[in-house]
C-alpha positions in Angstrom: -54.8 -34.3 142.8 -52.3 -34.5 140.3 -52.4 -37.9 139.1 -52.4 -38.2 135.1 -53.5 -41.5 134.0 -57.4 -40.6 132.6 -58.9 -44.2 133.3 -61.5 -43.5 131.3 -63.1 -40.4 132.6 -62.6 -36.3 131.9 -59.1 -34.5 133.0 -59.3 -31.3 133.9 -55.6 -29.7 134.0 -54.9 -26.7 135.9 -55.3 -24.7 139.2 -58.3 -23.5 140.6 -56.9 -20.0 141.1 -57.5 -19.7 137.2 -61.2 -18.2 136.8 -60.9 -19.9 133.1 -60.1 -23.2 134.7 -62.6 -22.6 137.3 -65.8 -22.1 135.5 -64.9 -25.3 133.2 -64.8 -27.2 136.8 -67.8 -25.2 137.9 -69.8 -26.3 134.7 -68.6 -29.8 135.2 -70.1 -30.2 138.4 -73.4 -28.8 137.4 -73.6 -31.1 135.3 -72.8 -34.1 137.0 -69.9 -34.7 134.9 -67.2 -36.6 137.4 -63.4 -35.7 136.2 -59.7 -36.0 137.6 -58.3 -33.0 138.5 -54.6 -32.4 137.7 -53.8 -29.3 139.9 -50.6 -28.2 138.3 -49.3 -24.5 137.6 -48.0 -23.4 134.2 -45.4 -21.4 136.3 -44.6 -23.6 139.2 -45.0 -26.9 137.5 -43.3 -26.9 134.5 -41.4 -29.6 134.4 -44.6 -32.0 135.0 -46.9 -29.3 132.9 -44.1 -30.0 130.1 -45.1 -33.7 128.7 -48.7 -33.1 129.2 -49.3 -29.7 127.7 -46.2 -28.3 126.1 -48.8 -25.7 125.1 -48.3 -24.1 128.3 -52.2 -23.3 128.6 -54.8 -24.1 130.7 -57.2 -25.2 131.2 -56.8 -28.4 128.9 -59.3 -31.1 128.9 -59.0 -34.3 128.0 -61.8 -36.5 126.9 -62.4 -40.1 127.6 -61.3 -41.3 124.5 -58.1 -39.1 125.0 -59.0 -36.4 123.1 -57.2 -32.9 124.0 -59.6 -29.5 124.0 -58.3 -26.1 124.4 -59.8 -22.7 125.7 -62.5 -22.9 128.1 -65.0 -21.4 125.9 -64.7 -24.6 123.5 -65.0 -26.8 126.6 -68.2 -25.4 128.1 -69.7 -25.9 124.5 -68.8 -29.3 124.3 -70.4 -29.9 127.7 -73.4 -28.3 127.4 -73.5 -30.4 124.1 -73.1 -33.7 126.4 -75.8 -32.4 128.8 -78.0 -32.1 126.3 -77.8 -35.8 125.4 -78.2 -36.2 128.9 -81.5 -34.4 128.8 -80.6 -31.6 130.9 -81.2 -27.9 130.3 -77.9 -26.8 129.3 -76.1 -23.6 130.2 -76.0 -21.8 127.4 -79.1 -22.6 125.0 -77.8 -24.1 121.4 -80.1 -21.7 119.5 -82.0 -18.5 119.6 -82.2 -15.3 121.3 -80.9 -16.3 124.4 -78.1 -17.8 123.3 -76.6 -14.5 122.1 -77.8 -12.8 124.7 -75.6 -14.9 127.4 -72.8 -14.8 124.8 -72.2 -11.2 124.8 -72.8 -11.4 128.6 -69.9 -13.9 128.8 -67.9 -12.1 126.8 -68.3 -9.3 129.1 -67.6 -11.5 131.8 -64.6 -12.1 130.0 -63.3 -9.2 128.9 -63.3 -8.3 132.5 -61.8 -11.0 133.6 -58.6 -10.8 131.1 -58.0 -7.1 131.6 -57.6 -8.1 135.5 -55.3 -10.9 134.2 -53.2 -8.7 132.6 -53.4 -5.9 135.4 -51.8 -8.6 137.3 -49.1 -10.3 135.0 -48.2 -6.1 134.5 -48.3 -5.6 138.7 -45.6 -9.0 138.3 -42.9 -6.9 136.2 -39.7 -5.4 137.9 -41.0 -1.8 139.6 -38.9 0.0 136.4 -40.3 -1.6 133.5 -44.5 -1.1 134.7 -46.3 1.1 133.0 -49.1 3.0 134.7 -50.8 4.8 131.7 -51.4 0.7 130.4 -52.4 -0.5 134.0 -54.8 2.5 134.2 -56.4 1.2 130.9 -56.7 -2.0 131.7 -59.0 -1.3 134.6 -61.2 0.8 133.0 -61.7 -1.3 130.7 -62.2 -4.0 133.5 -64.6 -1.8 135.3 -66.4 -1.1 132.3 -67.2 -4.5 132.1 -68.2 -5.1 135.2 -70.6 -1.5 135.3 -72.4 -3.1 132.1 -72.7 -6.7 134.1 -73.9 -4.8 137.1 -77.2 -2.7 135.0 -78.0 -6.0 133.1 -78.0 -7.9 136.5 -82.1 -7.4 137.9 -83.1 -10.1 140.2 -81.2 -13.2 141.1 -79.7 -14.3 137.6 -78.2 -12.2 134.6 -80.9 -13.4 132.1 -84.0 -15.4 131.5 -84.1 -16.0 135.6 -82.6 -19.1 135.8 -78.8 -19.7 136.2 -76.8 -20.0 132.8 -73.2 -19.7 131.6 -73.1 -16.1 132.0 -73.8 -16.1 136.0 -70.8 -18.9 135.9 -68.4 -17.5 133.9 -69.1 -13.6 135.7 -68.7 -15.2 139.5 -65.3 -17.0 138.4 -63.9 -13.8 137.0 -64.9 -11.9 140.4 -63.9 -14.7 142.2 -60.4 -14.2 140.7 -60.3 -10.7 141.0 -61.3 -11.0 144.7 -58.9 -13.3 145.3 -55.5 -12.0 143.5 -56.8 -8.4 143.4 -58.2 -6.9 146.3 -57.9 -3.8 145.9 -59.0 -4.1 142.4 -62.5 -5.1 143.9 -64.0 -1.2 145.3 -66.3 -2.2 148.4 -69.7 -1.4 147.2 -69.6 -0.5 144.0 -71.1 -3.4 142.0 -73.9 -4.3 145.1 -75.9 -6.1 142.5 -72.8 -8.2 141.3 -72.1 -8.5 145.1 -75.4 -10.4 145.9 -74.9 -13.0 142.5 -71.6 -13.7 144.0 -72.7 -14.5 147.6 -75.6 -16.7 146.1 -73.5 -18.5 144.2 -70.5 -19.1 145.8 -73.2 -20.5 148.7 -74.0 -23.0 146.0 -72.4 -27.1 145.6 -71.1 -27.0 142.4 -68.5 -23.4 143.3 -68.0 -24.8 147.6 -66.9 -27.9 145.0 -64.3 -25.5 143.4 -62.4 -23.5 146.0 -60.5 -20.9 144.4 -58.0 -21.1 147.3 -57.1 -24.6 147.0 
């Protein structure tokens, strides 16, 4: 869909082959929370990308009332912030223990998820100008992330066995490494991280958000 009036209801811009975009979408549908989806790419859609978001970034969500958010980590606050007015349990708790906990899982999830990012904007350069010693960095420090997500991971959910934002936001960085990076993705090696992936990807709200749109 790439329709851009709002009418009154959330906008989510970007493509679902963005794991940042993705879990925002992801959340959303959790939630409940119906939205327009503008499926443009900040490479292959810049002239329409242009009046909307001149920032160049996504995702970007607009509000009902128009308002713009950047980054997804803002946007999943300000959801779990509406889902507790809607009395529902939110993703990540607003307080406590638990809270930090999924944090610093999610910025694991995270990390990972940018180092294989920027694994693949380096694979993009002309052949001459890659450098190997900074590609090999990157994906240690991608699989590092990913080793720590795979001891914390006992049992069907990453902490306090129920899903939260940390489960989310680790299956749409996978999900995006699987999909751009095969070969980035070592066949069982993370078997634990394997299994939260199947489960959830079985689930409404991610069949909702096909990565391969």
């Amino acid at each position: 869909m790439t329709q851009t009036t709002n009418r009154g209801q959330h906008q989510l811009l970007g493509l679902y082959d963005s794991p940042f975009v993705r879990r925002v979408a992801v959340s959303m549908k959790h939630y409940g929370i119906p939205f327009e989806h503008v499926s443009l790419s900040v490479f292959r859609h810049m002239d329409a990308m242009r009046p909307l978001n001149p920032l160049f970034k996504v995702p970007m969500l607009t509000l009902p009332n128009g308002e713009r958010l950047y980054e997804s980590a803002y946007m999943l606050d300000y959801l779990d912030e509406l889902a507790v007015e809607r009395h529902i349990t939110p993703l990540t708790p607003r307080s406590g223990a638990d809270r930090r906990q999924i944090q610093q899982l999610m910025a694991l999830a995270m990390l990972g998820t940018e180092k294989a990012v920027a694994i693949e904007y380096e694979r993009k350069r002309p052949a001459e100008q890659q450098w190997a010693e900074w590609t090999s960095r990157l994906r240690e420090q991608m699989r590092q992330a990913l080793t720590m997500l795979e001891e914390r991971l006992d049992g069907d959910f990453l902490l306090a066995g129920r899903l939260t934002q940390a489960d989310i936001s680790t299956v749409a960085g996978i999900g995006f490494i699987r999909y751009v990076l095969p070969h980035e993705w070592p066949a069982a090696t993370y078997p634990a991280l394997e299994g939260l992936v199947a489960r959830l990807e079985a689930s409404e709200a991610f069949k909702a958000v096909p990565i391969d749109e």
